[in-house]
N, C-alpha and C positions, 0 to 999 in steps of 0.2 A: 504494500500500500504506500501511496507516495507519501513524501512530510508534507501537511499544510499548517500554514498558522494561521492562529486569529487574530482576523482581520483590528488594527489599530496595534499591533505589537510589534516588538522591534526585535530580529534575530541579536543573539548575543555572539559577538566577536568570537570566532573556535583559535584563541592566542595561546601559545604554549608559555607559559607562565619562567622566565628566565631568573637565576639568581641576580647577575648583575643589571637587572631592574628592580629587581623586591629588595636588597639590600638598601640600594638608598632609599625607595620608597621608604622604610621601614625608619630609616634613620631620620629620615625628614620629619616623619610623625611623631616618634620620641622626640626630636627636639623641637618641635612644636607644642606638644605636650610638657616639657619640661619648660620653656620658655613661658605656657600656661600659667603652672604653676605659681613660678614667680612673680608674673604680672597681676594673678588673683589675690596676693596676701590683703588680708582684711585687717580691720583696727584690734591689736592683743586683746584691749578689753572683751570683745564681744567675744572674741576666738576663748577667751576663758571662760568667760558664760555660757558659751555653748557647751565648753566641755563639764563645766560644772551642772548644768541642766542633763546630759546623757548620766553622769554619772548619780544624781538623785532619783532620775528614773530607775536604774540597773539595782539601785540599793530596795526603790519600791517595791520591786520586782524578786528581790532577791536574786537577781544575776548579775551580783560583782563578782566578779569572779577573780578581777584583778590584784583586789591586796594581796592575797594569800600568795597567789603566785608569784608575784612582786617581791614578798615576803620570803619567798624560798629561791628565786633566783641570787637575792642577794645576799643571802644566807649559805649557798651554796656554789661556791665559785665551779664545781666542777660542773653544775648547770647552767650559769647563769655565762661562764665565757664564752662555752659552744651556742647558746640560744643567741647571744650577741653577734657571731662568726654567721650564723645561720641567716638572722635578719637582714646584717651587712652583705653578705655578697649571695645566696641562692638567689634570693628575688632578681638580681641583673645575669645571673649564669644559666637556673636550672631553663627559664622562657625561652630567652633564645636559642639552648641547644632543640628545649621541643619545637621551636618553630622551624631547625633548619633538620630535626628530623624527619617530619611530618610532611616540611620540603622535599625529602630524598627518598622517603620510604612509601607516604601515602600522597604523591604527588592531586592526584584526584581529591585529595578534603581538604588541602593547604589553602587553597583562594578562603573556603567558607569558615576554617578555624583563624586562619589572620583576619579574615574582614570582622569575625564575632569579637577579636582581642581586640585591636582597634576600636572597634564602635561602645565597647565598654571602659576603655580608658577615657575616650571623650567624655563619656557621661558622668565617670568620676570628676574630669576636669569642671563639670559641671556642679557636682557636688560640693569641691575644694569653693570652688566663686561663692554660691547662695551660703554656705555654713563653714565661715573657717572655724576651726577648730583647736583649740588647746588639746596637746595629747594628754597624760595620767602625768607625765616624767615632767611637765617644764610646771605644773600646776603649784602652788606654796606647798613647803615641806609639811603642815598642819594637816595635809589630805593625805598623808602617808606611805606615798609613793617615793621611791628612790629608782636615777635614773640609772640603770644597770650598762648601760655603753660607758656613762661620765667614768662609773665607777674601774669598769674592769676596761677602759682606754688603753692603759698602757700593753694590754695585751694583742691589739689590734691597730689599725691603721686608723681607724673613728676615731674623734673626739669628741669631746661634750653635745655634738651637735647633728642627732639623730645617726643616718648610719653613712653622712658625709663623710672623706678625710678630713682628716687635720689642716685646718686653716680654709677648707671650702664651706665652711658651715653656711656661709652667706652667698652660698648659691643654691640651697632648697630653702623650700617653705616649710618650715617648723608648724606648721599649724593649718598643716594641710591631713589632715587626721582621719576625715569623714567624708566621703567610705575610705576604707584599708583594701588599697589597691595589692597591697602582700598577700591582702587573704584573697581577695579576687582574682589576683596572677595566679595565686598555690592551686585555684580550684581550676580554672581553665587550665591547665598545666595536671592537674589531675585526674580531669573526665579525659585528657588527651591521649595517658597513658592508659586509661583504664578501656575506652572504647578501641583504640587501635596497637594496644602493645602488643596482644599476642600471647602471653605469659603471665603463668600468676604473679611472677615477681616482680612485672610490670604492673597490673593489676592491684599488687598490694601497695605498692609505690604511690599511684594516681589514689588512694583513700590515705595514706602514712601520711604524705607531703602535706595537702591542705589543711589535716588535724595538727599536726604539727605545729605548722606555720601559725595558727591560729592562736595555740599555747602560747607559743613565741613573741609576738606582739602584745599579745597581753601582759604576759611575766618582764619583758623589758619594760611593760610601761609605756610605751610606742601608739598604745591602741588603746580604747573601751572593746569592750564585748560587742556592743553595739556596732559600731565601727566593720567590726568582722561583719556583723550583721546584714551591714550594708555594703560591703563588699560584694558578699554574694547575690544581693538583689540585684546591683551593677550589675552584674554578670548573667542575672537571670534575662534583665532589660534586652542586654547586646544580644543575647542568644535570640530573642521574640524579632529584633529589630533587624538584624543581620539581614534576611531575604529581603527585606524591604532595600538594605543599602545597597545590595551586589545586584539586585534591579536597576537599580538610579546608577548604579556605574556602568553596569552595561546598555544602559540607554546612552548616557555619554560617551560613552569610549565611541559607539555607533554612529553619532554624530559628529564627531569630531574626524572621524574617520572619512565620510561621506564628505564631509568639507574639504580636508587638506588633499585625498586621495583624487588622483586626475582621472576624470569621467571618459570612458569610452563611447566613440561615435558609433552611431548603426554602421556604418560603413567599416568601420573598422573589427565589430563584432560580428557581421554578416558573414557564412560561408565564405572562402575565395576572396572577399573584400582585402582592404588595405588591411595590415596587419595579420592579416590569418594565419594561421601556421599551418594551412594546409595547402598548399603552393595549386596544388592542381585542380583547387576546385573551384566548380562554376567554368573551366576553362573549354574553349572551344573552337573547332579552326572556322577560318573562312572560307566563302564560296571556292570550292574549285580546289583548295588545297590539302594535299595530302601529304600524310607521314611519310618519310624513306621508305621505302620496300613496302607500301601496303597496295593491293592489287585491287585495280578499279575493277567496279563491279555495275553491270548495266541490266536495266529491268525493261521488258516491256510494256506496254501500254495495259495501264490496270493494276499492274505490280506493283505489288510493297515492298523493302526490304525486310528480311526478319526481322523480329526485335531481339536488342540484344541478348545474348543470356544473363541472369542473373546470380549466376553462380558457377564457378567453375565444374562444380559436381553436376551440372543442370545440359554441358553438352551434350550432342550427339554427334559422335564418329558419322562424316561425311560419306557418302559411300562411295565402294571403291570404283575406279574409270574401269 
């Protein structure tokens, strides 16, 4: 049966999807997003209000979860320096290895698991603008929080200044808290392994990672519970939204294509026309003239000539003189 489409839609572009295009794509986004960041910080006051409001909620609730843990990461250095190691660098190592395996391995789901990561770090970008946020660690010491990176610093490349290095502090947003893009990285980063690893040890990995990660931000002090909260809802969003934006880009890609790409004449798309690559077609001699060695043939009055055959299997052996 032939393909038809419906009528007002636009085919989507069949591009083989290249690393040296999605690299910098990918780059330009992070630092889009990072540039974000920056330019959303809002007034401390309110950023501490907010975080002081999540955290009167989460007590209402009974889901602080935060002191205790707070309280044992920094009680225990053999937990609390790997959870610091953990927060400071998986979130920028374990993403992009899943994105460039996903590239290599499940080339076919890479376009729809990057456009879902992208369109939910926007929405976080969105988050950071409307609610900045105070984390648990920069709030007065009277709230009970101790900042476990300030503390166990000398073990690692961070200082006082979330999981920046030393002396970059004043290139993130400290109070950019709500949602916890760590937890929303860990879970996309989790459903990735657990739908396409293949292996229970991938498997266990994609449900370890995001529980983890979740621990982790909270016992530093980095996050509310909350926060993780809305991390995953982010992520829920970009997952619902995703079809909708790899629509709108393959409409644009289709148009922009149709624009810069130079339009073929009838003439030149035509059988035998200009351009064909079929040299000999539509060709034909003129009155009277004949190929080398082909032997005229005269009809009497009423004759036809045969028609050609149409198939080399379709002659018949002339009979003999």
């Amino acid at each position: 049966m032939p393909h038809t489409e419906t009528p007002g839609t636009e085919a989507a572009p069949k591009t083989r999807l290249r690393w040296w295009t999605e690299l910098p794509l990918i780059l330009l986004v992070y630092a889009c997003y990072s540039a974000g960041r920056l330019l959303v910080r809002g007034d401390v006051s309110d950023a501490v209000d907010h975080g002081l409001a999540i955290l009167d909620i989460e007590k209402a609730f009974f889901l602080n979860a935060e002191h205790p843990l707070n309280r044992l990461f920094t009680s225990q250095p053999w937990i609390g320096v790997p959870a610091d190691f953990w927060y400071a660098s998986l979130h920028y190592v374990v993403t992009p290895a899943i994105l460039v395996w996903i590239f290599r391995s499940r080339a076919v789901r890479y376009r729809a698991a990057r456009t879902w990561l992208m369109t939910s770090t926007f929405i976080g970008l969105i988050g950071f603008t409307l609610l900045p946020t105070c984390p648990p660690r920069l709030l007065d010491a009277s709230h009970g929080f101790v900042d476990t990176m300030a503390q166990y610093s000398s073990y690692g490349w961070w200082g006082g200044e979330a999981s920046a290095p030393r002396g970059l502090g004043g290139m993130t947003n400290q109070y950019a808290a709500m949602p916890s893009l760590h937890v929303g990285w860990a879970l996309w980063c989790g459903v990735m392994l657990w739908r396409y690893g293949g292996t229970r040890t991938a498997k266990a990995a994609g449900v370890v990672y995001p529980l983890v990660t979740t621990i982790v931000v909270m016992g530093t002090a980095n996050h509310y519970f909350l926060d993780a909260v809305a991390g995953a809802a982010v992520m829920g969003a970009g997952l619902l939204l995703t079809p909708y934006v790899m629509r709108i880009a393959d409409r644009g890609r289709v148009r922009l294509v149709a624009r810069f790409a130079p339009s073929a004449t009838p003439a030149a798309s035509a059988p035998g026309g200009a351009g064909s690559p079929i040299v000999s077609g539509g060709c034909q001699t003129s009155t009277g003239e004949r190929f080398p060695r082909q032997r005229e043939q005269r009809f009497g009055p009423g004759e036809e000539p045969d028609p050609a055959p149409s198939d080399a299997g379709d002659e018949t052996p002339a009979p003999a003189r």
